[in-house]
N, C-alpha and C positions, 0 to 999 in steps of 0.2 A: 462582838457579835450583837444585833442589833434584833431583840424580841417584842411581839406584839403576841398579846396574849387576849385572845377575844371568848367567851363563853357563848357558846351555840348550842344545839340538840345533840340528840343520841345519832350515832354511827353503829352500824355493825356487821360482823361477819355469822355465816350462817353458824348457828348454836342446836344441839338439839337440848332440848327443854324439858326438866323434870317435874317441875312445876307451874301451875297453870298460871302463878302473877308472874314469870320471865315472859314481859313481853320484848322482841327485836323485832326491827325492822335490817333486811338485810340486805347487803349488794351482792353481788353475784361479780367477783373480782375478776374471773376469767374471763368475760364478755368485755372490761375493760382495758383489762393487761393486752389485750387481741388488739384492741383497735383503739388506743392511746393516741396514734398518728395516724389520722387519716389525711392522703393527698386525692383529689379528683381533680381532674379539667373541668374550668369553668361550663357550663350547661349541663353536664348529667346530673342526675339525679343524687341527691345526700341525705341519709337514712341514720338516725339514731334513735336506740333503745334504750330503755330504763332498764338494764337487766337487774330485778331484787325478787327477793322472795322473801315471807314471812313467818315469823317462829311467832307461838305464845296468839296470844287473845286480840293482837290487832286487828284493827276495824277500818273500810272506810280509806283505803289507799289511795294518795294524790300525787300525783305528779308536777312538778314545774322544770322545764328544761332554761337555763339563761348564758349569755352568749353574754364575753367580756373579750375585751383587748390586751390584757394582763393575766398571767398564769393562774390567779387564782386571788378573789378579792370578796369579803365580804360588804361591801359597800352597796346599796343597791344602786347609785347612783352610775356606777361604775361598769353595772351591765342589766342586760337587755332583758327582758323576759323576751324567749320568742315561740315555747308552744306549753302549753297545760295537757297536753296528753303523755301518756306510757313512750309513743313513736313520735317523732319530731321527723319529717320529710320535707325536702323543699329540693327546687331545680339553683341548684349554685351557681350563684354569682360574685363578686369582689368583695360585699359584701357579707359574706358568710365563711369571711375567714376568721378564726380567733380562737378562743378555750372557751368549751362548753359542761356547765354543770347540769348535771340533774338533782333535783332537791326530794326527796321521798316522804312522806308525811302520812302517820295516822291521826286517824281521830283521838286516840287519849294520849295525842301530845310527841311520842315519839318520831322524831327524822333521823336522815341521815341526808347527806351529800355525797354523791358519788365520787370516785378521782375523778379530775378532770382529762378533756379528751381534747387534743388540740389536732386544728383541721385547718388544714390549705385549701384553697381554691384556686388553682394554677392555673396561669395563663401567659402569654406572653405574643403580644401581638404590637407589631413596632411599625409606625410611619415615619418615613427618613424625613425631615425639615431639613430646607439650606438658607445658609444665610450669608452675611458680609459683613467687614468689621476693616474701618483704615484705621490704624492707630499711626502715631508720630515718637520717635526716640524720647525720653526721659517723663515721660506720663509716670503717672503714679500704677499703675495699675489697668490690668484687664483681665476682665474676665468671660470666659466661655464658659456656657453653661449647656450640659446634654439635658437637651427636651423630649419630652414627648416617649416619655419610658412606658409603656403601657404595657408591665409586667409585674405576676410576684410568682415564688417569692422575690425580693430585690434581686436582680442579675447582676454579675460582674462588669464593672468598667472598664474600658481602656480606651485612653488616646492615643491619635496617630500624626502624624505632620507627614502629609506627601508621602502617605503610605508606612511611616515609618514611627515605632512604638516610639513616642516621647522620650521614654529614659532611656532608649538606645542613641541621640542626637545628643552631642555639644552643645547646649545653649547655655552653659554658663554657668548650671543650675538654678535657673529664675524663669523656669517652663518647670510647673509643677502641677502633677495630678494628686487636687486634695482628697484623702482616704480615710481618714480619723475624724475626732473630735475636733471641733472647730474654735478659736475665738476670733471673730470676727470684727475689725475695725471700719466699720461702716460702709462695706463693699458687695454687704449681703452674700459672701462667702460662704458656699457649703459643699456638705459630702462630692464628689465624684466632677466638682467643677474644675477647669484647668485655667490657672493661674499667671499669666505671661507681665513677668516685674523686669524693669530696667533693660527693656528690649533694643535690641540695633534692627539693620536694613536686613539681616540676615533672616531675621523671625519672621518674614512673608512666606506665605503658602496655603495648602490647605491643608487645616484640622478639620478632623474628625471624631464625633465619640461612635464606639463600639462597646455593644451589650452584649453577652453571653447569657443566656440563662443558666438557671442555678438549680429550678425546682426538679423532683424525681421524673418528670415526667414529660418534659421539654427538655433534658440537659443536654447542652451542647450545641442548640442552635443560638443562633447569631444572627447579628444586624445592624446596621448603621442609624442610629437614631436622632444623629443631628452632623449638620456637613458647615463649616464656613471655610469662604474665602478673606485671607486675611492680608490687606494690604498697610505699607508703612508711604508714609508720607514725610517732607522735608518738617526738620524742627519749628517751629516758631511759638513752642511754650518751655522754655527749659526751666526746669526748678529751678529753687535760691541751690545757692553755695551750701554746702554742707549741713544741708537739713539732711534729718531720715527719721524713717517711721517704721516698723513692725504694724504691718497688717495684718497677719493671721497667723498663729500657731495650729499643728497636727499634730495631735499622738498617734498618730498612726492605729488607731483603732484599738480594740481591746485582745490584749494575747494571752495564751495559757503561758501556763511554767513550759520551758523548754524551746518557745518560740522565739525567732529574732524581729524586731519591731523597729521600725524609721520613726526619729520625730523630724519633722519639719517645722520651718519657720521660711516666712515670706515681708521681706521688706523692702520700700522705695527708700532713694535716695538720690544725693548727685553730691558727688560722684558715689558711681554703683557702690553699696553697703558692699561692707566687709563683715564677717563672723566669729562668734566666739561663743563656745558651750560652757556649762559650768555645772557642776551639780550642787546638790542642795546646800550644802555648807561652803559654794564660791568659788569650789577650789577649779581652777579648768580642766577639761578634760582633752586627750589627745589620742590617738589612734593606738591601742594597745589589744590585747587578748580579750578584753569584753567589750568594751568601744570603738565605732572607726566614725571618726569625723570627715566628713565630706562636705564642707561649710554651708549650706546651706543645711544640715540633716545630719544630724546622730544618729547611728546605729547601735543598736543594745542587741549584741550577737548570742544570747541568750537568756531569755529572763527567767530568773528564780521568784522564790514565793515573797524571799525579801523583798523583791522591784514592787510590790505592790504599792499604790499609793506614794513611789516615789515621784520628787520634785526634782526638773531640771530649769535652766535659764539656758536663754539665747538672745545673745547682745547683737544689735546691729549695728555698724559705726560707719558716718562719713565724715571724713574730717574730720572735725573736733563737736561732730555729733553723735550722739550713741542713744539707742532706745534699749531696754529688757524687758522680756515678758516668760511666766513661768509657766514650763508645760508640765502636767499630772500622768503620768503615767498610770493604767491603770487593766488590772489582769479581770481577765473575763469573769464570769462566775461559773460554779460550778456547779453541777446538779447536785443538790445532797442525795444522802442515798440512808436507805435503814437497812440495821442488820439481818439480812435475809434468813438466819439461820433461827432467829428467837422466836420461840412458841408464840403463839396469837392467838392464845385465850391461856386466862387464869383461875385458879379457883381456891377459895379460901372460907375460912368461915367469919359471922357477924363478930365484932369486937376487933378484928386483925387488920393491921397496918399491910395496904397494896400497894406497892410500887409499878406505876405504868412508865417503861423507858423501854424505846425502840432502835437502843442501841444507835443513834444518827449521828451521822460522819457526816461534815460537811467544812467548807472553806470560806472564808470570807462572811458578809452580812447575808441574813438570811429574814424569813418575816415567818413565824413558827404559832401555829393557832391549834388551842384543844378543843376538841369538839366532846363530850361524854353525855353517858346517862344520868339527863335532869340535874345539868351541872350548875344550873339557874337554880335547882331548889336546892340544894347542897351550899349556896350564897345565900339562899333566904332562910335556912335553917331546918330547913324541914327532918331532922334527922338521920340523913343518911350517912352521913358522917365528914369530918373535917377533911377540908380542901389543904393543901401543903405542893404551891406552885417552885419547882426549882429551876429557876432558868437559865440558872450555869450549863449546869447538868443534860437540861431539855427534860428532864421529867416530870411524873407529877405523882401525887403521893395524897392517898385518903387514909388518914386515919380512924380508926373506929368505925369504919365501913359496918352498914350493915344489907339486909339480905334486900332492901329497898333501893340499893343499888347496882343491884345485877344490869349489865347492860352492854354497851361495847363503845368504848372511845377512840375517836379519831387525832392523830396527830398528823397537820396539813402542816406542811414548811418547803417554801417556793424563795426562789429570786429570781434575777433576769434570766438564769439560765433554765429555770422550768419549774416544777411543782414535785412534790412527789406525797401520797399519802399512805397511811397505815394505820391501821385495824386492829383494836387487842377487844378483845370477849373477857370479863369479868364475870364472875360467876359464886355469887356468896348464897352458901347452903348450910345448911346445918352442920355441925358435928359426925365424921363418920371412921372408927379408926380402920385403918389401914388393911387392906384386904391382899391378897397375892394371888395370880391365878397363872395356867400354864396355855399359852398363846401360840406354840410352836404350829407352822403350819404345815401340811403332808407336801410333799413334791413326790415327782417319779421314783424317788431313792429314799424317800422315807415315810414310813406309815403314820401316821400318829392315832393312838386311839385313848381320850383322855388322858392321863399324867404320863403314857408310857411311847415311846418313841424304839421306833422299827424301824433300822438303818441298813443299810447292805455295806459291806466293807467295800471300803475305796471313797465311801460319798464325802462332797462337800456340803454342810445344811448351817443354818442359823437355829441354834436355841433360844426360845422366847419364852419370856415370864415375863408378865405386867404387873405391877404394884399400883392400889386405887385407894382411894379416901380421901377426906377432908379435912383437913388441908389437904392439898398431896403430897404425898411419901416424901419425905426427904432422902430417900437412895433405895438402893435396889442391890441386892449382890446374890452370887451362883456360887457356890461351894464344887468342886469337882470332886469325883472316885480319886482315892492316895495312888490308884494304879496308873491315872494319868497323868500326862508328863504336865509339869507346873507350868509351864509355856502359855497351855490351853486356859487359863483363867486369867491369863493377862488379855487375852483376844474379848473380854467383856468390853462390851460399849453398850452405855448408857445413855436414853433420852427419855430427856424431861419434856412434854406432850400433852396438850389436851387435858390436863388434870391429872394424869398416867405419866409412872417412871416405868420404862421398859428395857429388861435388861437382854443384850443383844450376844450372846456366848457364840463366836464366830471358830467351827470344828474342819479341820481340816483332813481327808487323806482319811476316815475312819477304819479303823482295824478294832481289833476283840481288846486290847487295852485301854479301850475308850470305855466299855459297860461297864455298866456301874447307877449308881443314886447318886444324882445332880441335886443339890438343896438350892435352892430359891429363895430369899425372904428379902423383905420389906417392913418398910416402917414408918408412920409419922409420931407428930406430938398431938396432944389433944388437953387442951387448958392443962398444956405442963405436963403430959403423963406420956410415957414414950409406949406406943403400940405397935406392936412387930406380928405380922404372918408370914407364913414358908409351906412352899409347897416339895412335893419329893418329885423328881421328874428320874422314871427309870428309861434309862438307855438300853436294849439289846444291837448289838452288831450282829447281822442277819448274811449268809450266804449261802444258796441252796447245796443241797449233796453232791457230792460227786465222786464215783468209785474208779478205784485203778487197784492192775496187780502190783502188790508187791515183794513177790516173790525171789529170792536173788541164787545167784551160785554159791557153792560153796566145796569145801575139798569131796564132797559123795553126792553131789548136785549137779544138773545143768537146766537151766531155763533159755529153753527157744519159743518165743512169740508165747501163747496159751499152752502150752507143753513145760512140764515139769518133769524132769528122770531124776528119779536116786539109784543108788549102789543095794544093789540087791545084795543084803543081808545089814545092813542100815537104815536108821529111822530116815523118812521122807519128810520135809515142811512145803507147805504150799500158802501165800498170804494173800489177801485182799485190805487194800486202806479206802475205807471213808473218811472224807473232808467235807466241811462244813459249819457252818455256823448256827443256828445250836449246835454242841457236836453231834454229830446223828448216833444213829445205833445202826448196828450192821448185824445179819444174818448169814447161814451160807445151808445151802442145800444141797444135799448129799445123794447122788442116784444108788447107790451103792449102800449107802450109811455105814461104811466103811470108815478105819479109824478114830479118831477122836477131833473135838473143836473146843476151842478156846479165842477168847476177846482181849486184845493187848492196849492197854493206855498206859501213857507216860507222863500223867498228870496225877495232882492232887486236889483235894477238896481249895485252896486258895490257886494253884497257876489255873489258866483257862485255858485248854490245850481243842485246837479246832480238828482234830482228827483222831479215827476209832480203828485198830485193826485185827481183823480175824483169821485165822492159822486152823489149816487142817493137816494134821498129821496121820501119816500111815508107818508101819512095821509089816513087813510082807511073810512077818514068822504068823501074824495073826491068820496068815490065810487070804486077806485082802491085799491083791497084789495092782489093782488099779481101782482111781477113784476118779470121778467128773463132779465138782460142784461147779455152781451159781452162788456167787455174793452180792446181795440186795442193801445199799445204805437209805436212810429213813432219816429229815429231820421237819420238824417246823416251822414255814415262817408265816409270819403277820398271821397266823392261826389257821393253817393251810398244810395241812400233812403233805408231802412231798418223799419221792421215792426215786431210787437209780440202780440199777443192778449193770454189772459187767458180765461180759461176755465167758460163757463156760471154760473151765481150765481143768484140763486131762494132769492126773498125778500116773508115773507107772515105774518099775523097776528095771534097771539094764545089769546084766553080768560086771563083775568089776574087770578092768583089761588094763596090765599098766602099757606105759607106750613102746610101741614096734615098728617095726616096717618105718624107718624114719629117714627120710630123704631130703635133702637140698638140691636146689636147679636152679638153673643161670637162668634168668626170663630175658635178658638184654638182648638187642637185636642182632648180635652175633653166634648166639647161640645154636643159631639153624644148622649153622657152618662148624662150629666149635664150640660144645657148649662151656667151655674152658676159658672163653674170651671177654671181655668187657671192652670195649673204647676208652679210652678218654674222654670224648664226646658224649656220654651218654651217662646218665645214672644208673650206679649200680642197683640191681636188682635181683634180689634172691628168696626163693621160697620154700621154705622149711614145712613137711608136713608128718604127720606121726598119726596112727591108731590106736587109738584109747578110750579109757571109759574110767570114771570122771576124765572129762578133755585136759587138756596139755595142757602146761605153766612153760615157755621158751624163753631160753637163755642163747645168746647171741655172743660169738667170740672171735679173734682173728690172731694172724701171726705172720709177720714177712718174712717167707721161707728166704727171701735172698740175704739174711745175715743170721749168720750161724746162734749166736744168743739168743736168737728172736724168740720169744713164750706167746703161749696164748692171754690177750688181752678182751678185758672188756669195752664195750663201747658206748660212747654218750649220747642219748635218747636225741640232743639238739642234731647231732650232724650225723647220725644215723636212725632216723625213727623207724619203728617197729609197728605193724598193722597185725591184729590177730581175727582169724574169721572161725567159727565155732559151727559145727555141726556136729548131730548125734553119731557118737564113735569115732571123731575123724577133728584132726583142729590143724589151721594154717596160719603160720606167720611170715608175713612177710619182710624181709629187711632192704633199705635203699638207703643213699646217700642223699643226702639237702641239695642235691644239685651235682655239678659235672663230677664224674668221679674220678679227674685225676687233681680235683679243690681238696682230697681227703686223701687220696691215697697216692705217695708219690711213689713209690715202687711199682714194680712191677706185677712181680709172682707173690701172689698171697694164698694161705689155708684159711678156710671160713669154715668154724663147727658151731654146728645147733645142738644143743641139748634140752631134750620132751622130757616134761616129768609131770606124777601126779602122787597122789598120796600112796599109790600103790605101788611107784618105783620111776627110773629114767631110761633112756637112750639119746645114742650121742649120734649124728652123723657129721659128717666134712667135706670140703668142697673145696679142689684148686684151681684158683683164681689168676690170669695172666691179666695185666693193665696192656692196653697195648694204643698205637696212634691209629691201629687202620680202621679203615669203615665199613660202613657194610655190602658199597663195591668192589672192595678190595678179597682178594684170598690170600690169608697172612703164612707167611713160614714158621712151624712151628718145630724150635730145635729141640732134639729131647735126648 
């Protein structure tokens, strides 16, 4: 890796400034990052700004804009001044291609350099030249050359013979379009010129070169930019006997990793040269898995990072003459790049060793320059503290910095493939230990008010605490409530920022086991003395009220919709639940004031249980033989009383009645005719109903009267389910099969009994059943 290390002015990015000797001078990166690449067509108009703004006491703003041909060169030599104001505008021309800096300047001394912006001026405008050209068999050489390119950026080449791509034609291999690096043996050989060595009568015709354009802004059109006619003539200069010479080697241009690359080699001869490749230690090479020889041209079928700066040979031989010359292989460059994720300001205090490293990744030779604050008086001694250049590493290191060195350094590192710069803020300030503060911010689903956070259950939200001082914190951590699950305190992510360690507690899915005291703290050192703050951050899980009955049956009970019956001469209950987060409080309003009320939780002072519920009880010995309340639940959020009441619910009493009057019926489609009949076809269906008070508990039974042992059986819920419908005095069940009923029943004649029962006693009814195949067209014989 190949470093030049040059000391220049201050660079910097915007800082806000606590004190009044921080002076910066700043770029405005975004204006850059925007318009890095600018393309126009030659004639409009080209427009650049000095986007900067100024922190601290600076005076006296100067502008210089300067244009170079190179990505980035301190040399003045090497470019151009071409305007002294803030805006640089001009009408583009060919001229006004290349990389341009801006130089920013105050009066007491501070600059910076802006990144540089590199700018096309595209154009492409082609006049076709023709021409003629007789050659004769055994010449050394000829050459075409494409004229008259009046294009950039450079457009693609291609030659043609009578219409037809060069390296689609047999010539031998000695018609060759040079594309690489050149070494030329006195033929004035270059890029994009075609080559015709050890030609016959065959190589008459016309060439042509073709141009494609390359730039954003023309690509794709085309053009003939130079046309010969090329004729051969009878010999009468034939070389010596077995001379030969190598004229010109190609590397084929420069390749990334993974690309495949031609070398070519071009030699006269008599008789025509023969070939032979070799790589650097001699040895030859032959057409295998990473090479294919094609004698006049090695192909390298894909290059690695190793092929850099590899050496190959290419021998030409006639007779018992041979020439060698060696071709360099050589990989493009790469843009370096800095690590985009590292903070870009630092802060510490006077006496403390700063390490500036931007993390840069790069490949191959690079040209790497520091730009910092008064990095000229820091070499004259002026006390800011010791310079410690690494340029292994690419870093750079002050020792014993002090607060005279607040400032912002640049590291610029370019090669052929581009420029790239970055920006670190240094910031040395007094002594300050370590502070902690709660930074969470409010969203739709969560409140924040000072230390304490209002969540509604279900949210997803970020907890934020910052840690602050000088130096900065060396960590940050969140302690979680023991009620939450351990999970939740691995979800911290930490960033080191701006002077600030910010800890990032990422909550998922909130429910009521997430409340609780969140601990926060932080810490630095301070001349050796470790200082820790912690703030408390109280969590509530928040969800507004909401009331339902619930009231249930039971053996002297029945609940229909808001209607409650008991058994007269038995206590009555009647319920309402509130839900909610706090858990609310609930009420119930009595028209009657009738019976008694009471509040039910199923919590303690440690579970957190999200719901409340209220029970009105009657006794109808007291006199009070109906009641109508209202249930109102109440709870709080974000400091906002909130209120729900449910709809009125009637308590009353019914006679107790055990069951009667209890009947089964065939509802199947034959029943009109017989209600004695079931199909095959069809699913059984039967409906058992009884009069009672509390309603009915059914028991479902059968028996296949056509064998004699047959007993009553019960039946399984899957291939027989049961439906029950509930009304005041009166309850219906129905019984069916899963499907056809003769999948369950392969007999015939069946007895079905239902047995109704309550606390107060049962009844049995019975039902006989025929299977039969007719339908409900049919009128079946029924023997008895």
């Amino acid at each position: 890796m190949f470093l030049i290390i040059v000391i220049l002015s201050t660079i910097a990015t915007l800082v806000s400034s606590s004190d009044p000797s921080e002076v910066f001078v700043n770029v405005d990166e975004s204006y850059f990052n925007t318009n890095k690449d600018i393309n126009i067509a030659a004639g409009n108009d080209l427009t650049l700004t000095c986007a900067s703004t100024v922190t601290g006491s600076a005076s006296d703003i100067a502008y210089k804009w300067y244009l170079s041909q190179v990505p980035y060169t301190t040399q003045s030599s090497q470019r151009v001044l071409v305007s002294s104001s803030k805006e640089y505008s001009v009408t583009a021309n060919s001229t006004h291609s290349g990389y341009y800096m801006c130089l920013i300047t105050s009066e007491e001394g501070y600059s910076v350099f802006t990144p540089v912006l590199s700018v096309e001026i595209q154009y492409f405008t082609i006049t076709t030249e023709h021409d003629s050209a007789t050659i004769e068999p055994y010449e050394k050489v000829s050459v075409l050359k494409c004229s008259s390119i009046n294009a950039y950026p450079t457009p693609k080449v291609t030659w043609k013979k009578d219409g037809i791509l060069v390296n689609n034609i047999n010539l031998d291999s000695t018609v060759m379009h040079v594309t690489g690096k050149v070494v030329d043996k006195a033929y004035d050989i270059e890029v994009d010129d075609l080559v015709i060595l050890n030609y016959a009568a065959a190589y008459a015709g016309t060439y042509s070169c073709e141009v494609e354009a390359t730039g954003t802004l023309f690509k794709g059109k085309t053009a003939t930019a130079k046309s010969y006619t090329v004729r051969t003539a009878a010999s009468t200069n034939k070389m010596t006997d077995n001379s030969t010479q190598i004229l010109f080697i190609d590397n084929g241009g420069d390749p990334s990793v993974g690309d495949a690359i031609t070398l070519k080699c071009g030699a006269s001869g008599y008789p025509t040269p023969t070939y032979q490749w070799f790589d650097t230690n001699d040895a030859e090479l032959k057409t295998s898995d990473t090479f294919e020889v094609l004698e006049t041209s090695l192909k390298v079928k894909s290059i690695t990072a190793a092929d850099d700066n590899a050496e190959y040979k290419c021998k030409a031989k006639s007779g018992d003459s041979e020439y060698i010359e060696a071709i360099r292989l050589t990989l493009a460059d790469v843009i370096p790049e800095f690590n985009s994720s590292m903070d870009n300001s630092q802060y510490n205090i006077p006496g403390a060793t700063v390490t500036i490293d931007f993390g840069l990744d790069t490949t191959g030779q690079i040209n790497l320059f520091w730009n910092g604050a008064g990095l000229a008086d820091f070499v004259d001694g002026e006390g800011r503290g010791d310079l410690v250049y690494d340029n292994e590493n690419n870093i750079l290191k002050i020792e014993n910095i002090q607060k005279n060195a607040s400032g912002v350094f640049q590291c610029i590192v370019y090669n052929e493939a581009g420029v790239v710069t970055q920006y670190k803020t240094v910031i040395i300030r007094d002594a300050q230990p370590a502070e902690v503060s709660h930074t969470t911010a409010s969203t739709d689903d969560i409140t924040v008010i000072g230390n304490d956070i209002h969540s509604i259950r279900g949210a997803n939200f970020t907890m934020q605490c910052t840690g602050s001082g000088n130096p900065t914190p060396s960590d940050i951590t969140i302690d979680v409530p023991d009620t939450t699950s351990s999970k939740v305190g691995s979800n911290l992510v930490k960033v080191n920022s701006e002077g600030k360690y910010i800890g990032n507690l990422l909550i998922d899915s909130v429910n009521e086991d997430y409340s609780g005291s969140y601990n926060c703290c932080s810490y630095n050192f301070v001349s050796g003395v470790k200082h820790e703050a912690c703030v408390a951050i109280s969590l509530a899980v928040e969800e507004e009220v909401t009331v339902t009955q619930n009231s249930e049956d039971n053996d002297y009970s029945l609940v229909l919709g808001n209607q409650v019956y008991g058994t007269t001469g038995y206590e009555l209950a009647a319920q309402c639940k509130a839900t909610g987060l706090p858990r609310p409080t609930i009420n119930a309003t009595r028209i009657n004031n009738c019976g008694t009320v009471s509040t039910i939780t199923k919590s303690n002072d440690i579970e957190l249980v999200d719901h409340v519920i209220i029970e009105v009880k009657l006794s109808n010995t007291t006199g009070c033989i109906t009641e109508t309340f209202k249930c109102c639940g109440n709870n709080t959020i974000q400091g906002e009383l909130l209120t729900e009441c449910y709809d009125s619910i009637t308590m009353s009493f019914v006679d107790q009645e055990k069951p009667n009057d209890v009947k089964v019926e065939n509802m199947g489609n034959l029943a009109d005719d017989d209600d004695t009949l079931v199909s095959t076809m069809e699913s059984l269906q039967l409906n058992c109903s009884a009069k009672s008070f509390p309603e009915s508990v059914f028991v479902w039974m059968y028996k296949d009267t056509d064998k004699s042992d047959s007993t009553f059986q019960t039946m399984n819920s899957i291939d027989f389910p049961t439906s029950v419908v509930k009304s005041k005095g009166f309850t219906y069940s129905t019984l069916s099969t899963n499907g056809l009923s003769e999948d369950y029943l392969s007999g015939e004649n069946y007895e079905f009994q239902c047995t109704a029962s309550n606390v107060f006693g049962e009844a049995t009814a019975k039902k006989f059943i025929q299977i039969t195949s007719s339908t409900a067209n049919e009128v079946p014989r029924v023997c008895t």
